[in-house]
C-alpha positions, 0 to 999 in steps of 0.5 A, a space after each residue: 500500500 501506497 500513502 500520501 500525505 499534503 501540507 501546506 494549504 491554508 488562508 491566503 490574501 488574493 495575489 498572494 502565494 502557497 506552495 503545497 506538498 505531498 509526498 508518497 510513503 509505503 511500498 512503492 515501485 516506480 511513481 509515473 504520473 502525478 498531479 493536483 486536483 481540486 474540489 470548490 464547494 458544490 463542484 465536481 473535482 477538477 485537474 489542475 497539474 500534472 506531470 509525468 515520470 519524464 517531467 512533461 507538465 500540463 495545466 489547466 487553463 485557469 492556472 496557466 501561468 499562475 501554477 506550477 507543478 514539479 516533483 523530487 523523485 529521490 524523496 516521491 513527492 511532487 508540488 505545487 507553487 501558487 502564485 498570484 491566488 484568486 478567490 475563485 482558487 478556494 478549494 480543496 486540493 488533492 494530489 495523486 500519483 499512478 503507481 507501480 506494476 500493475 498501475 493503481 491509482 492513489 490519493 490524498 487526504 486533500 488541504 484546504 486552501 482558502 483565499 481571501 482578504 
């Protein structure tokens, strides 16, 4: 079994900055994708990042240019770097990874991030 655990979510002023954590623990193999996901309230669940084994990343069009994913393999933890936040960014965050052989596919906890003044 693989866990993943986040940190630093939190309370932040609109144009302010987080950067959010999470890393993996338990019997992994081999970590392929990861990414961020996000919950607002009342809404379904949304990608936000991703990046693949080979470092490729994507991003969801609301956070082009404001996000950035990356990842340490040697410590199995992948981030996030919010810059320039939005109230409309409020949410519960979620990291997930693609693991091992046969892939299984697992998630965070979640952290909550809330912007406002």
């Amino acid at each position: 079994q693989v866990q993943l655990v986040e940190s630093g979510g939190g309370l932040v002023q609109p144009g302010g900055s987080l950067r959010l954590s999470c890393t993996a623990s338990g019997s992994i193999y081999r970590i392929y994708a990861m990414s961020w996901h996000r919950q607002a309230p009342g809404k379904q669940r949304e990608l936000v990042a991703t990046i693949t084994s080979g470092f490729i990343t994507d991003y969801a069009d609301s956070v082009k240019g404001r996000f950035t994913i990356s990842r340490d393999n040697a410590k199995n933890t992948v981030y996030l770097q919010m810059h320039s936040l939005k109230p409309e960014d409020t949410a519960v965050y979620y990291c997930y990874i693609r693991e091992g052989i046969p892939l299984q596919d697992y998630w965070g906890q979640g952290t909550q991030v809330t912007v406002s003044s």
